[in-house]
N, C-alpha and C positions, 0 to 999 in steps of 0.2 A: 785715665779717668773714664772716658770713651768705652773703653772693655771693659771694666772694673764694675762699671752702674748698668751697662748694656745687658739686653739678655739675648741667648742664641733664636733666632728664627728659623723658618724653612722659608724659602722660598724659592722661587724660578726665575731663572733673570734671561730676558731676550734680549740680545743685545742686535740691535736694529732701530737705524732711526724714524724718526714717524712720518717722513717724508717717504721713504723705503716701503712701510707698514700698510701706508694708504694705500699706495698702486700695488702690493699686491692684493690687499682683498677689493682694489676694484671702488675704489670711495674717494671724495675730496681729502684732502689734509685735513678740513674744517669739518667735516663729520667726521673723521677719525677723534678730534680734539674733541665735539660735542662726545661722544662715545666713551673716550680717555678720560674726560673727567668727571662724568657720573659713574666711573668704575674707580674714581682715586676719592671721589668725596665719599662712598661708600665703603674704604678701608681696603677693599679689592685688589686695588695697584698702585704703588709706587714709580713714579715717572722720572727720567732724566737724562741730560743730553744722552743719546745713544741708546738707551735703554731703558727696557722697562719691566717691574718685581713682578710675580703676581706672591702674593702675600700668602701668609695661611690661611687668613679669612677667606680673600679668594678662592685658594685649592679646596677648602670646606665648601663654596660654592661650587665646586668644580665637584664634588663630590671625592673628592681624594684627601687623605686623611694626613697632616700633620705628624700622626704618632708611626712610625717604620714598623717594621718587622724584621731580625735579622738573621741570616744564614751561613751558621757555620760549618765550614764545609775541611775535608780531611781530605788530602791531597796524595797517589801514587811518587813518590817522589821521581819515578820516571820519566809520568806524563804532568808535569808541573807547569811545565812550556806551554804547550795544548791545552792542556784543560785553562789557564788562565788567560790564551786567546778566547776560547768559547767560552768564557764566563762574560767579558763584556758585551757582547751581542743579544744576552737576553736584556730586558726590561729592569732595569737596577738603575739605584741614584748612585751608587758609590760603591766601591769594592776597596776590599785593604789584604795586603798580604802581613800576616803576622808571625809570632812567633809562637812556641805551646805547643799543645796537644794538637791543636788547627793550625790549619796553615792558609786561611783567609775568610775573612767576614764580609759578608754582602750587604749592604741596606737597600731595602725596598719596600716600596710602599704597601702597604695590607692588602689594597686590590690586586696586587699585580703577584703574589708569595705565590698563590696556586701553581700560574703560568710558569713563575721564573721557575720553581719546582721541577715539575715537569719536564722543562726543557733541560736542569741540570741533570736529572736521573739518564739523560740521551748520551752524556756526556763521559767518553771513554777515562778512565783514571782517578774521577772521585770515588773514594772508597766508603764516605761516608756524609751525611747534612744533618746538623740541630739544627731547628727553626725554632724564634724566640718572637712573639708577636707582643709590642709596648701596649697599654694601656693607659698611657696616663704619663704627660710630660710633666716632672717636678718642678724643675729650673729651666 
């Protein structure tokens, strides 16, 4: 019932606990918690033992966009090995190797499409990139 009525989110989850979190940026525990929860009563972040969300609402503060961008990318069957080392070292949420015409999908966020680009064009053995930028999450 849980996934059935649920809907898919983004978010980022750090998983560190807030005792951890305080000493490194150098603050009490108790100004971390002031801090923590005017960023959880403003939708921002979800807390809990060990971890903590930053939401969509938050990445929308953050200036990062919710909706991906994705890069389909045509693979040398030679350097398939290599080129799918150097592909997780750029700036990407998720890669997938598939089946088809391509032989894997990137997702990454809009700000970052240019860069990831760029760095994959360096990259000996891709023979080819579609770039498909969302607009607009349905569901």
């Amino acid at each position: 019932m849980l996934y059935e009525q649920g809907r898919p989110l983004t978010t980022y989850t750090l998983e560190v606990k807030q005792s951890q979190l305080a000493k490194k940026l150098e603050i009490s525990r108790q100004a971390l918690n002031v801090h923590l929860r005017k960023l959880r009563d403003h939708g921002c972040i979800r807390t809990g033992r060990g971890f903590i969300d930053v939401t969509e609402r938050g990445l929308s503060a953050l200036g990062v966009s919710a909706n991906p961008a994705f890069i389909f990318i045509k693979v040398s069957p030679l350097k398939r090995g290599e080129v799918y080392q150097q592909m997780v070292k750029f700036p990407i949420q998720r890669v997938f190797r598939v089946t088809g015409e391509m032989d894997a999908i990137i997702v990454v966020e809009r700000e970052k499409l240019n860069e990831t680009l760029k760095g994959l064009a360096s990259v000996e053995g891709i023979q080819d990139t579609k770039s498909y930028v969302t607009i607009q999450t349905l569901k």
